[in-house]
SEVEXLO-10831 format. One line per field, with one value per residue (C-alpha): x, y, z; residue number from 1. Coordinates in Angstrom, 1 decimal. Layout:
BEGIN
east: X_...
north: Y_...
up: Z_...
seq: NUM_...
END
This chain:
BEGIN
east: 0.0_1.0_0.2_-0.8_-0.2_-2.3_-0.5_3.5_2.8_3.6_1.2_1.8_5.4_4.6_2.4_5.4_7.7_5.2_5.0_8.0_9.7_7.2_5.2_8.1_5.6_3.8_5.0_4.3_5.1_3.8_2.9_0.4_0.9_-0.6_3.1_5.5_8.4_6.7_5.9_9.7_11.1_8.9_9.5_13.4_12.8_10.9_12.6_9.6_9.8_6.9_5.6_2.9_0.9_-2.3_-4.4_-6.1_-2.4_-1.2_-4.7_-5.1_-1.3_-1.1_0.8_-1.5_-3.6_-4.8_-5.2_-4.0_-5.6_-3.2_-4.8_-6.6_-9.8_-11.8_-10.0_-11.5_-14.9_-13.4_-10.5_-12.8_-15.0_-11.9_-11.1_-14.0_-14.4_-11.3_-12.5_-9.4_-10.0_-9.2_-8.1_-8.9_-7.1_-9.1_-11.7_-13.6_-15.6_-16.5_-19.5_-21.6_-23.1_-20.0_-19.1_-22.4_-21.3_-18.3_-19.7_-22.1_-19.7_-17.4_-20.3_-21.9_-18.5_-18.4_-14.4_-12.8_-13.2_-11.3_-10.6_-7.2_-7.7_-4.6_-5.3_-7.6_-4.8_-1.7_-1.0_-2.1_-5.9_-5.4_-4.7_-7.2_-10.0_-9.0_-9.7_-12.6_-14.2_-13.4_-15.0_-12.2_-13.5_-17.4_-20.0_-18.7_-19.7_-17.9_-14.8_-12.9_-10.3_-7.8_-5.8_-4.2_-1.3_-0.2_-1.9_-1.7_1.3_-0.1_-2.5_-5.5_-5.8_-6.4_-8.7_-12.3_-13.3_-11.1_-11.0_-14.7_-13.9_-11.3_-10.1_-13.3_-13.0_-9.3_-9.1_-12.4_-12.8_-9.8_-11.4_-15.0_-13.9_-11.8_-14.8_-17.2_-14.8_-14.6_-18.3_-19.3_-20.0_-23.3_-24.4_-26.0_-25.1_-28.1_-26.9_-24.1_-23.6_-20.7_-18.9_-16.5_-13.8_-11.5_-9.3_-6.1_-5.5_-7.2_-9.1_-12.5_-12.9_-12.6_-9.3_-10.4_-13.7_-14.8_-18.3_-20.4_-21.9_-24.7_-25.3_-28.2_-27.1_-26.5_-22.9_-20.9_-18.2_-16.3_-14.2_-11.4_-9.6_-7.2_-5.0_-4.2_-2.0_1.4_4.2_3.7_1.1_-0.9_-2.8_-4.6_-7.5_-9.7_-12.3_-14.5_-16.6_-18.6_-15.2_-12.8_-10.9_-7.8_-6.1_-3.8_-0.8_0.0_2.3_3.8_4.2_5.2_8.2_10.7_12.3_15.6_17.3_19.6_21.4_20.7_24.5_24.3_20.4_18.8_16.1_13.0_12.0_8.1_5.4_3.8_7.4_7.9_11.8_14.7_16.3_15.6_13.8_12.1_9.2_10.9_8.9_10.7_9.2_6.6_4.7_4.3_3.1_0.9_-0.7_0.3_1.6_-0.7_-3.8_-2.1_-1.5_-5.0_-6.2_-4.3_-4.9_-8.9_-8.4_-6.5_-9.1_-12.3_-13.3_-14.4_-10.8_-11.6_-12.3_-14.5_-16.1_-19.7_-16.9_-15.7_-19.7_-20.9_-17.8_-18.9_-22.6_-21.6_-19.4_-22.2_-23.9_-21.1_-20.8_-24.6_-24.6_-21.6_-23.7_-27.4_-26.0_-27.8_-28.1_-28.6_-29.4_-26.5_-28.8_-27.8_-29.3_-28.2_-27.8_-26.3_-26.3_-28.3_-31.5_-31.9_-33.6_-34.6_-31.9_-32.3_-30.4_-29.0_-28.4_-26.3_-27.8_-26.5_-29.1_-33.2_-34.1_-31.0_-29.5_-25.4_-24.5_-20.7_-18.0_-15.4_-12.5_-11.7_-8.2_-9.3_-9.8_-13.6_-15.7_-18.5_-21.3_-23.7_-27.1_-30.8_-33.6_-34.9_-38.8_-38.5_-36.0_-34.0_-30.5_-28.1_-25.0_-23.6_-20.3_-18.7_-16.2_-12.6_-11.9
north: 0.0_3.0_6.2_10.2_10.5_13.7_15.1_14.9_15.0_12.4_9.6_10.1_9.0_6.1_4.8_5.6_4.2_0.7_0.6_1.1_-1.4_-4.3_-5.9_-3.6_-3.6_-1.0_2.7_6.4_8.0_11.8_13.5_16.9_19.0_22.6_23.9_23.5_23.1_20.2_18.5_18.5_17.8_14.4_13.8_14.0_11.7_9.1_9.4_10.7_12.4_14.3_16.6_19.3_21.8_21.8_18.2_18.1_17.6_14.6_13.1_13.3_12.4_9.9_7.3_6.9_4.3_4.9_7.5_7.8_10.7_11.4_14.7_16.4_15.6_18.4_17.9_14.1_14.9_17.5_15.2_11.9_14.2_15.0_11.1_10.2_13.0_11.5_7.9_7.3_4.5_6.0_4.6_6.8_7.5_7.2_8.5_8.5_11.9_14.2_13.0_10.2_12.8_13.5_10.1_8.8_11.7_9.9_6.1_7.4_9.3_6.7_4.0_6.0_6.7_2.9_3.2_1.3_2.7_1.7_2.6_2.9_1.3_-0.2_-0.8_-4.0_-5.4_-5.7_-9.7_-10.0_-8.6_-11.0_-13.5_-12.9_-12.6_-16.0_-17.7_-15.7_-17.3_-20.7_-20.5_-20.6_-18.5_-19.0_-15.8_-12.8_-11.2_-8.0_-6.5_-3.4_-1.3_1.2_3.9_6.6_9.1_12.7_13.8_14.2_15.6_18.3_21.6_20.4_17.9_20.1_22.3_21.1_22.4_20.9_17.3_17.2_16.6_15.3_12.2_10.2_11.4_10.9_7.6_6.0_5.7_2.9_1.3_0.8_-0.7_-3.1_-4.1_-4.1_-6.7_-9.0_-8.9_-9.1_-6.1_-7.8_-7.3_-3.9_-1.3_-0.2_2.1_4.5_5.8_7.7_10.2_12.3_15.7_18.3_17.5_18.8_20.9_24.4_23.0_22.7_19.5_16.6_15.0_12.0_9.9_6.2_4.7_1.7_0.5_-2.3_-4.4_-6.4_-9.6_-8.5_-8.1_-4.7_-2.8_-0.5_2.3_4.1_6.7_9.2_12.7_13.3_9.5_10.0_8.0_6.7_5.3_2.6_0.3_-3.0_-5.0_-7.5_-9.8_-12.1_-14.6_-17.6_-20.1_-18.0_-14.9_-13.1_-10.0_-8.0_-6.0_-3.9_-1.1_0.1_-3.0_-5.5_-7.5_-4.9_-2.8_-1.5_1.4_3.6_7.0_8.7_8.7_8.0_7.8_8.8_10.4_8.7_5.4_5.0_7.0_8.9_8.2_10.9_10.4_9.0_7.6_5.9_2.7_2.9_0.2_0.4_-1.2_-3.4_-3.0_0.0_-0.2_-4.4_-3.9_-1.1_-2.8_-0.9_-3.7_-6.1_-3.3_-2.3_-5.9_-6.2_-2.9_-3.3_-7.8_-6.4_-4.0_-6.4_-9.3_-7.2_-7.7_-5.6_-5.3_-5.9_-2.4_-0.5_3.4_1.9_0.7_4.1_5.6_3.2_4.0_7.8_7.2_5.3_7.9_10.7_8.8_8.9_12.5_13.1_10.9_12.7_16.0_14.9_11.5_9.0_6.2_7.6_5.8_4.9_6.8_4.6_5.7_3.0_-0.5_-3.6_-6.3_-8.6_-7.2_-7.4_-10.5_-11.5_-12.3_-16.3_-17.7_-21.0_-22.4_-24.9_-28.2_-30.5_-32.9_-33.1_-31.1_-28.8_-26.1_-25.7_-22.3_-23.3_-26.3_-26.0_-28.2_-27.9_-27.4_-31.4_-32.3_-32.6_-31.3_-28.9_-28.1_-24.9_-25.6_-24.3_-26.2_-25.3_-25.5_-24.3_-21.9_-23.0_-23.0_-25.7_-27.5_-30.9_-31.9_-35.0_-36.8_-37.0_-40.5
up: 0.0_-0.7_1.8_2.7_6.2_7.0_10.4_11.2_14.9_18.0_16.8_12.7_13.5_15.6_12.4_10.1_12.0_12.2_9.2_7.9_9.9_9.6_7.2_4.6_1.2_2.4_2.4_3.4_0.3_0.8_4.2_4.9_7.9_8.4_9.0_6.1_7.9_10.1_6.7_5.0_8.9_8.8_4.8_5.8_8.6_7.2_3.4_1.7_-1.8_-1.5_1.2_1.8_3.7_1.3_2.5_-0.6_-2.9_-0.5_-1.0_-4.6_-4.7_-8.1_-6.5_-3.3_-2.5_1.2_3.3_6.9_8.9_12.3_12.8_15.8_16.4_15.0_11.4_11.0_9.4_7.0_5.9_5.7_3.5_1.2_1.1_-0.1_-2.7_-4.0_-4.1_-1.8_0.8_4.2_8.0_10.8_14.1_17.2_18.4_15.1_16.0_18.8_19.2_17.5_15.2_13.8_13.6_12.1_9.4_8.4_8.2_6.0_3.8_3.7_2.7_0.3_-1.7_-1.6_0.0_2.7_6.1_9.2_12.5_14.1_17.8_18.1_21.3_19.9_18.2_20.9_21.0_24.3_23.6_20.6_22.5_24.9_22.7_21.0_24.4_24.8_21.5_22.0_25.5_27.8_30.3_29.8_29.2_30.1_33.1_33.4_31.5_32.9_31.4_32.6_30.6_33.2_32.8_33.1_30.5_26.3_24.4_22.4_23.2_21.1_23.4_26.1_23.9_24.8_21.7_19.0_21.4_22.1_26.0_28.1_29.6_28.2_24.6_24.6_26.3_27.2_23.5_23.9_27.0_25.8_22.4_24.8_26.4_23.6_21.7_25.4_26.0_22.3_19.4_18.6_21.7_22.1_25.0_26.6_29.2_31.0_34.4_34.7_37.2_35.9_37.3_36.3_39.7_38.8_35.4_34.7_31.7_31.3_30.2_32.5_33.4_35.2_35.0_36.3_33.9_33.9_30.5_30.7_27.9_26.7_27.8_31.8_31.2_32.1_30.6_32.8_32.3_34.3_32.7_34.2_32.6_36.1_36.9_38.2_37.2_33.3_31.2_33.3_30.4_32.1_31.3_33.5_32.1_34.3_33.2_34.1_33.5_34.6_34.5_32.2_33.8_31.1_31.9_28.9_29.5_32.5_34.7_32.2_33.4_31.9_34.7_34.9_37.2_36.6_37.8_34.8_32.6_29.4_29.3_25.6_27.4_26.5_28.5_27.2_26.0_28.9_31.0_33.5_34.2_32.9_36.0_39.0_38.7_35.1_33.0_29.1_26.9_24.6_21.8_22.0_18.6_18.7_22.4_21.1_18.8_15.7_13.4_13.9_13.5_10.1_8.3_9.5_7.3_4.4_4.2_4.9_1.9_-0.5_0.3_0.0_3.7_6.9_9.1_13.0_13.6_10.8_11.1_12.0_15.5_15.8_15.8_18.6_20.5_20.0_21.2_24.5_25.1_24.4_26.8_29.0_29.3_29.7_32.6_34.0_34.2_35.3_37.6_36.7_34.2_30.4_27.5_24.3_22.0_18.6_15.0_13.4_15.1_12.9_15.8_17.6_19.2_22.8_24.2_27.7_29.7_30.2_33.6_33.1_36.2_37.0_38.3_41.1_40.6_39.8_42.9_43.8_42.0_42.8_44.1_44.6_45.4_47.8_48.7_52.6_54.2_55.5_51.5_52.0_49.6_50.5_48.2_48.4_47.2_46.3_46.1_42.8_43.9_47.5_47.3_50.8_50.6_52.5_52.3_52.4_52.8_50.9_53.2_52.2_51.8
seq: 1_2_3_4_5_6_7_8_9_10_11_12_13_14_15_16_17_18_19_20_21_22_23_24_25_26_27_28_29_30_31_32_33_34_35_36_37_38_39_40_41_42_43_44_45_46_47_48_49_50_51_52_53_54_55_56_57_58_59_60_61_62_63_64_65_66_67_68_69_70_71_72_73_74_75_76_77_78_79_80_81_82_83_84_85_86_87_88_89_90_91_92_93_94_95_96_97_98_99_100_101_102_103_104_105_106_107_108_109_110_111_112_113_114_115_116_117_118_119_120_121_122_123_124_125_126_127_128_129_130_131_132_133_134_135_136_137_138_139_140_141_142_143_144_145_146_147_148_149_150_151_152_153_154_155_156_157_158_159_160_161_162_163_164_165_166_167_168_169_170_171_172_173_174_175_176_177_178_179_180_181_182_183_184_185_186_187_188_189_190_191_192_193_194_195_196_197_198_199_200_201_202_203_204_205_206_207_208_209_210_211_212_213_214_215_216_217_218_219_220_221_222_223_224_225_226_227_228_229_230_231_232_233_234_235_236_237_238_239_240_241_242_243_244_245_246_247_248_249_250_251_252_253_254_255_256_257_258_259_260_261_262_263_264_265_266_267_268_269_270_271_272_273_274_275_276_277_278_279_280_281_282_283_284_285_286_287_288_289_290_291_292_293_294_295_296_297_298_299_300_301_302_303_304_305_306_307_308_309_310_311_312_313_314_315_316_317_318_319_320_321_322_323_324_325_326_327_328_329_330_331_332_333_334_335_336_337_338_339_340_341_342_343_344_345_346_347_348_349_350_351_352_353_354_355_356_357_358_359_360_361_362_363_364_365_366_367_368_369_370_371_372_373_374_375_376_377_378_379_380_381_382_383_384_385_386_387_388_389_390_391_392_393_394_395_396_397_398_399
END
């Protein structure tokens, strides 16, 4: 494939530098940035022959095939809008839009134009959520109960970010938009989010967004998504996932504390550790390979196989738009304190059903709550009788 980057900033050269150093056939070939300079600095960099500060030229560029939009959050719709005036199939940092208006705005731009469309949450594609999810569908740990995710540092690079304005919030724009597509993917996308309840505070910058929030999202089937996202973290990026279920349980690690730690007093350090680091000496978490453990190879073989095979890649625009309406929902609830409704236009998976309760049976007449091996090796068993109701135990003697 050949590329437009639109943006030269912090994450535009995390992609370049994926992509360049993996799957090798595929290559940035022109970059646009709104400063000049920033454009030829990044063409140098990254050895590109052609650079630019008008969007339009790198996306109408000959030679390119896909675009790849790395700009801030308020330039999305405008630069989705150019891709698909060009017939230009286009992938899309997160979060898709500010809000799920703007987001439904794109999936149907894209989809009309008849182009590819996907959405860059690379967090969805690190091996160990891969992993993960491939226990998760052949049933390892049973029906998923609850999946929680955590994103927490000192807060973004740049001043858009900061900006509620061009960023459409804070802390849950910027971030939860990683944490719910997390959970969507354990608990299921065809299963439809119902409701949020979510508490969110500007506790330590002088912004007006929100740098900290906590949010439940209940789903169709019973299960719940939860969210914890933080600008105001001290001491690194902190990126871990937890996922319950009826079988058993899988707790991810993904940056931060990851079984890489090293100290030093600080001679002949290069000065960066890890995104989101805070020091350079001392006891520090390098990662040892930040893009893989990001997720950013895997996420773009993924786009560019989808693209060449005619197929949907794991994470599409009609993603990035549900992601937007739970987090709309998010931020109402936030205000009024109480549960609100994910308000979707357009829903593409299962309707919701009753939720059915499938017991598990002990025998004809008792229900099993739980069994327990004693210190002693016997074996005691919690049950229900499934007419009555009364709850007792027996206990099985250790031979």
């Amino acid at each position: 494939m050949r590329i437009a980057m639109l943006g030269s900033g912090f994450i535009a050269r995390f992609y370049a530098t994926s992509l360049h150093a993996q799957r090798r056939k595929d290559e940035v070939i022109t970059v646009y940035s709104r400063n000049l300079e920033n454009a030829k600095r990044f063409a140098e960099d990254y050895s590109l022959a052609h650079f630019t500060n008008t969007m339009e030229e790198a996306i109408q560029h000959p030679e390119v095939d896909v675009v790849l939009i790395s700009l801030p959050n308020h330039l999305h719709e405008a630069a989705v809008a150019a891709c698909t005036k060009a017939k230009k199939h286009v992938l899309c940092t997160k979060p898709l839009g500010r809000t799920a208006e703007e987001a439904k705005r794109m999936l149907d731009m894209v989809e009309e134009a008849g182009i590819f469309g996907g959405y860059l949450e690379d967090l969805c594609y690190t091996p160990k959520f891969l992993k993960s999810m491939e226990s998760i569908k052949n049933g390892s740990i049973g029906k998923v109960l609850w999946a929680k995710s955590r994103e927490t540092h000192p807060g973004p690079h740049s001043d858009w970010f900061w900006d509620m304005e061009k960023s459409g919030g804070g802390a849950i724009i910027d971030l939860g938009c990683h944490c719910v597509e997390i959970g969507r993917n354990f608990i299921g996308k065809n299963v439809k989010p119902i409701e949020v309840m979510c508490w969110a505070d500007t506790q330590v910058h002088p912004i007006d967004a929100e740098d900290h929030a906590i949010g439940l999202v209940k789903y169709a089937n019973g299960a719940i998504g939860q969210f914890e996202v933080s600008w105001a973290f001290r001491g690194g990026m902190d990126l871990r996932d937890e996922v319950m279920g009826t079988e058993g349980t899988i707790w991810i690690n993904s940056f931060l504390r990851t079984g890489f730690e090293m100290f030093t007093s600080g001679k002949g350090g290069d000065g960066y550790v890890a995104e989101k680091a805070e020091v350079d000496k001392g006891w520090l978490f390098p990662v040892g390979d930040e893009a893989h453990d990001l997720g950013y190879p895997h996420m773009f073989t993924d786009m560019f196989s989808a693209i060449e095979e005619k197929r949907d890649p794991l994470e599409t625009f009609y993603d990035g738009y549900v992601v937007n309406a739970i987090l709309d929902a998010a931020y109402t609830s936030a205000k009024t304190k109480l549960w609100e409704p994910v308000l979707l236009e357009d829903w593409r998976g299962d309707e919701p059903q009753e939720e059915e309760k499938n017991w598990v049976s002990h025998d004809n007449n008792y229900y099993l709550i739980k069994e327990e091996v004693l210190p002693n090796g016997d074996v005691k068993l919690i049950l229900k009788h499934k007419n009555t109701g009364e709850i007792i135990q027996k206990t099985k003697l250790k031979n």
